[in-house]
C-alpha positions as CSV (number, residue, x, y, z in Angstrom):
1,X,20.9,-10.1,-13.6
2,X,17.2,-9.6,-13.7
3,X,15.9,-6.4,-11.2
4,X,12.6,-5.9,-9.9
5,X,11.9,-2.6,-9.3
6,X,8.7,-1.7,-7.2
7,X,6.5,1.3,-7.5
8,X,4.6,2.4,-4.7
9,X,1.4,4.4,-4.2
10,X,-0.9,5.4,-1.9
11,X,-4.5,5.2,-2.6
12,X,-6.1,8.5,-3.8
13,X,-8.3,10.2,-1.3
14,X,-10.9,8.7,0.1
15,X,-14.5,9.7,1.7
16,X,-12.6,8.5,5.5
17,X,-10.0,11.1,4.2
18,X,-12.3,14.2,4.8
19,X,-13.0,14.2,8.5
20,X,-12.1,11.4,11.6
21,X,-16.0,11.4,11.6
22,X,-15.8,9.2,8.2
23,X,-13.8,6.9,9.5
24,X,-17.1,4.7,10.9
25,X,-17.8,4.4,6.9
26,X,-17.4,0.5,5.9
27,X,-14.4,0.4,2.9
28,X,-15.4,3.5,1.4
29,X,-14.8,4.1,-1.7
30,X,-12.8,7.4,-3.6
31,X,-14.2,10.8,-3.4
32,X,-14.3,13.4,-6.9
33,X,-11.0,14.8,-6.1
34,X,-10.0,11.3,-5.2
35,X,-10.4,10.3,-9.0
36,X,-9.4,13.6,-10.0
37,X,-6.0,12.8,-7.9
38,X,-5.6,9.1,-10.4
39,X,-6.4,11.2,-13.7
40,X,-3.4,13.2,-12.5
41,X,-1.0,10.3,-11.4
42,X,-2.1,8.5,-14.6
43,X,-1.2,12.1,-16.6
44,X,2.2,12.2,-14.4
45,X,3.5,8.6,-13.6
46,X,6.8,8.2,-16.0
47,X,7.0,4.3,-15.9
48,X,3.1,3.6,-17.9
49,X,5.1,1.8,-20.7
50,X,7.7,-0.8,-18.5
51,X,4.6,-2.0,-15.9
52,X,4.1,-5.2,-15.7
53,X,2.1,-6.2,-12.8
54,X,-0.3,-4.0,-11.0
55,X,-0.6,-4.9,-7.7
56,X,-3.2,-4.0,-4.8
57,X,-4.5,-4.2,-1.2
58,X,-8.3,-5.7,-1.8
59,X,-10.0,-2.4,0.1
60,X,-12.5,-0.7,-2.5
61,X,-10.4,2.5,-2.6
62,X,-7.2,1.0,-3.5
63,X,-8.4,-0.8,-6.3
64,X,-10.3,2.1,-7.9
65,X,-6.8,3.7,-7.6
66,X,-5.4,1.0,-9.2
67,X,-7.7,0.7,-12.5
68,X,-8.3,4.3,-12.5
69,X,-4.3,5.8,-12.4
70,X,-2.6,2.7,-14.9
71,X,-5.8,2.7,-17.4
72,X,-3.4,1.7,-20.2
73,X,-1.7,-1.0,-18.4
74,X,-5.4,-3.0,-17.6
75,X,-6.6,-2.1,-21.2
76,X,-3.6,-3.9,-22.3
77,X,-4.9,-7.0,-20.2
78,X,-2.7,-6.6,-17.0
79,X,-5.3,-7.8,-14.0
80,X,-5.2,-6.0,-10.6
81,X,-4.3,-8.7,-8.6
82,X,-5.7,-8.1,-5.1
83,X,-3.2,-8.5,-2.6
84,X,-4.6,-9.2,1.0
85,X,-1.1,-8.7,2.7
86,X,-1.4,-4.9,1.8
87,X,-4.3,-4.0,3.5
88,X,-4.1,-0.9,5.8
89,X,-3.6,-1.4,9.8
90,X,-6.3,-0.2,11.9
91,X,-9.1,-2.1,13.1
92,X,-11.5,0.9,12.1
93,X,-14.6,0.2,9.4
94,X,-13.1,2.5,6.9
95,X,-9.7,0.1,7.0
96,X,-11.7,-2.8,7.1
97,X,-12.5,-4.9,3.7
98,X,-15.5,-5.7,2.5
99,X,-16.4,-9.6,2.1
100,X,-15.4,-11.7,-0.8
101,X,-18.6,-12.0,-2.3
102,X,-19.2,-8.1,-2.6
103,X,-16.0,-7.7,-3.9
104,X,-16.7,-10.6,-6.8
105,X,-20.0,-8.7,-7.2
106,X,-18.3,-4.9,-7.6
107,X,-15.2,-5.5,-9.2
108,X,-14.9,-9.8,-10.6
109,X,-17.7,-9.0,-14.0
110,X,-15.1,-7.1,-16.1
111,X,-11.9,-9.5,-15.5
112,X,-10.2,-6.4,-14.8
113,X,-9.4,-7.3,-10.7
114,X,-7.8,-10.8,-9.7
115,X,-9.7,-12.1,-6.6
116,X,-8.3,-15.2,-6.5
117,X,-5.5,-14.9,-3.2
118,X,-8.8,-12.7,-1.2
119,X,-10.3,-15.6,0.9
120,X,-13.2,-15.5,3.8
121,X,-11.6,-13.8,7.2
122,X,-8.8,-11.6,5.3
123,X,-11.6,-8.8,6.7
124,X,-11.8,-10.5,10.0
125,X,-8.8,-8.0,11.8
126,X,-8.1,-11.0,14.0
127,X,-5.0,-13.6,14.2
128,X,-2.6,-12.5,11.0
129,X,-4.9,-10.1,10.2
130,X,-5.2,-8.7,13.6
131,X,-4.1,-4.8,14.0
132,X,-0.8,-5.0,16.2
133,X,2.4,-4.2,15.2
134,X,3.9,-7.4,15.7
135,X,1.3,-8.9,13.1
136,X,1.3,-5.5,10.6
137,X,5.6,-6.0,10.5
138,X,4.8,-9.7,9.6
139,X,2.4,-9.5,7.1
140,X,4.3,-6.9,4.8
141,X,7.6,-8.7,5.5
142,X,5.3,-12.3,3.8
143,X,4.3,-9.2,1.2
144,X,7.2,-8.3,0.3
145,X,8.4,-11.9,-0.5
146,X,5.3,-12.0,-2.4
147,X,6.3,-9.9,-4.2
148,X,10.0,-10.7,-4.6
149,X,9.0,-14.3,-5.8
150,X,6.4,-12.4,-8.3
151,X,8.8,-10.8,-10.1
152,X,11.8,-13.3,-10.3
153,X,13.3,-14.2,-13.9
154,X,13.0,-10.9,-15.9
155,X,13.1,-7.1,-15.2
156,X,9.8,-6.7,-13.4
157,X,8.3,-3.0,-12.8
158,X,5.6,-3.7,-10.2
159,X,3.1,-1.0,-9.1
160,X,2.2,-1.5,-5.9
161,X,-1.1,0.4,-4.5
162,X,-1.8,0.6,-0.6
163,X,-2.0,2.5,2.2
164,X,-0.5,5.1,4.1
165,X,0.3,3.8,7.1
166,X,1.1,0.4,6.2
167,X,3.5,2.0,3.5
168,X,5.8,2.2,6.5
169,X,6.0,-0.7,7.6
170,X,6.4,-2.4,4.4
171,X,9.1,-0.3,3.2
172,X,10.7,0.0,6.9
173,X,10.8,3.6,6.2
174,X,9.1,6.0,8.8
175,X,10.9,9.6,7.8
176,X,8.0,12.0,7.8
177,X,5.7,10.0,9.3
178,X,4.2,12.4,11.5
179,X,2.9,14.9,8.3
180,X,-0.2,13.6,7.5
181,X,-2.8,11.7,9.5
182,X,-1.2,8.6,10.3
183,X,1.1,8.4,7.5
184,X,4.3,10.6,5.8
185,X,2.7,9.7,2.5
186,X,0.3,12.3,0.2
187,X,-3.0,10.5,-1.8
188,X,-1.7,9.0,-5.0
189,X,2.1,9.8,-4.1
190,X,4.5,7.2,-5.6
191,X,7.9,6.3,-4.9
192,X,10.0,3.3,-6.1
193,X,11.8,0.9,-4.6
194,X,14.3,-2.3,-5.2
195,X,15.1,-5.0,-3.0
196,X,18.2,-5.3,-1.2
197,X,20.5,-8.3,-2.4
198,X,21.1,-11.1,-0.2
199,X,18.5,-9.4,2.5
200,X,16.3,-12.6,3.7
201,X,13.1,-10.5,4.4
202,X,13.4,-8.8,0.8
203,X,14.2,-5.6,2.3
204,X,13.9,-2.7,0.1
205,X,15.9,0.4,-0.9
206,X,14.5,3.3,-2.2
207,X,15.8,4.3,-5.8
208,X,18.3,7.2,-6.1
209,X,16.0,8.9,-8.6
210,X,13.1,8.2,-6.4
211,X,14.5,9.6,-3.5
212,X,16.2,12.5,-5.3
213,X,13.0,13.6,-6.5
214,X,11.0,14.2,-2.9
215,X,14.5,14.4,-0.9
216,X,17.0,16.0,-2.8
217,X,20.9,16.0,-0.9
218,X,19.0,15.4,2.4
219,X,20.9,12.7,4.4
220,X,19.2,9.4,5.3
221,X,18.1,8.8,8.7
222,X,19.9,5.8,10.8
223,X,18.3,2.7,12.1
224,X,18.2,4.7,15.8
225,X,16.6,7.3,14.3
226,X,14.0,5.2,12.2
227,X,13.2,3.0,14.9
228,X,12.7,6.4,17.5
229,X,10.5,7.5,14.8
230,X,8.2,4.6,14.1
231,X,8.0,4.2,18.5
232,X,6.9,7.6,18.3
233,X,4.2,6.8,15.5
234,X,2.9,3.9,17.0
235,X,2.6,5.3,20.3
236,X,0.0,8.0,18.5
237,X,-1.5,5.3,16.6
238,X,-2.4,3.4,19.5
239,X,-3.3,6.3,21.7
240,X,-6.0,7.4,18.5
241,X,-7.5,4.2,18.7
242,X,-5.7,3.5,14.9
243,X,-3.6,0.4,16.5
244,X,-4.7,-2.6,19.0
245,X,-1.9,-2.8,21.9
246,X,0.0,-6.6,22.0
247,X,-1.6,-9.4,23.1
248,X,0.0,-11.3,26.0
């Protein structure tokens, strides 16, 4: 039976990564270190010669990431297709996407980024797009489908390049949440993933290898546990201003 296995990153680090002061900066883009962080992953990443869709949220910093840590993948002709579902969830500039048409004009002239699903108001951080939980948990549930669909009929090895804090929500994972700002995820760290069988929402599972790699023997949490620790993320989220409360 065909398996999709998904591979997913965090964006390398960005100028918003340096101080909270940055995070007024419109969709910035990646920083020195920040490319120096995708020559490294590009260097390090075991899976270069299975890929077969590369896969990421529309933000400037993500795509960089993208083109910059699979070069051999897009010189082989494998778009970026620019995934509006995977943008991150704050409401702040430097998590807020730049309109289509700048996008077209920065990244469309080579062929090397597919535009085509990133329409007008996917920057808008209202309705679906809107940063609440409720709306975050239903957009990477509809991404995750995506996704699921994308890769049915063969073995699929999709990288997947976002950001830290939605990471948790899409993968419905929130162990170590708390280490870095807003996220348990490093710049440019990957993990994989497959989807649980017979799980409606496409669910996802991390890989023994994967998780043997960062985790080792250490026992995985509980559904209690997880959903203590995401309350407990998204009660600092909201308190920093990264998350909008519910709407009534």
């Amino acid at each position: 039976m065909p398996k999709t296995t998904l591979h997913l990153v965090r964006h390398a680090q960005g100028y918003h990564n340096l101080s909270t002061a940055n995070h007024t900066l419109p969709d910035p883009s990646l920083t020195p270190l920040g490319e120096s962080q995708c020559a490294d992953l590009a260097a390090s990443f075991p899976y270069h010669s299975q890929i077969t869709h590369l896969v990421a949220s529309p933000l400037r910093r993500t795509l960089y990431t993208a083109l910059l840590s699979f070069p051999d993948a897009v010189a082989a002709g494998k778009k970026v297709l620019a995934l509006p579902e995977l943008q991150e969830t704050s409401g702040l500039p430097c998590d807020t996407g730049s309109e289509p048409a700048k996008l077209e004009e920065e990244f469309g002239g080579e062929g090397k980024v597919d535009l085509r699903l990133v329409e007008e108001g996917w920057n808008s951080k209202s309705g679906r797009w809107e940063a609440t939980a409720s709306a975050i948990e239903k957009r990477a549930r509809e991404a995750r489908l995506f996704l699921r669909d994308l890769g049915k009929g063969e073995d699929n090895h999709i990288v997947v390049v976002t950001h830290g804090g939605y990471l948790h929500y899409f993968t419905e994972d929130w162990d170590g949440s708390e280490r870095f700002t807003g996220t348990g995820w490093s710049n440019t760290e990957f993990r994989s993933y497959e989807f649980r069988e017979g799980d409606e929402g496409a669910g996802l599972k991390e890989t023994k290898e994967s998780r043997e790699r960062r985790k080792g023997s250490e026992k995985e949490l509980s559904r209690d546990e997880q959903r203590e620790l995401r309350d407990t993320a998204e009660r600092g989220w909201k308190a920093s201003g990264f998350q909008g409360g519910e709407k009534l």
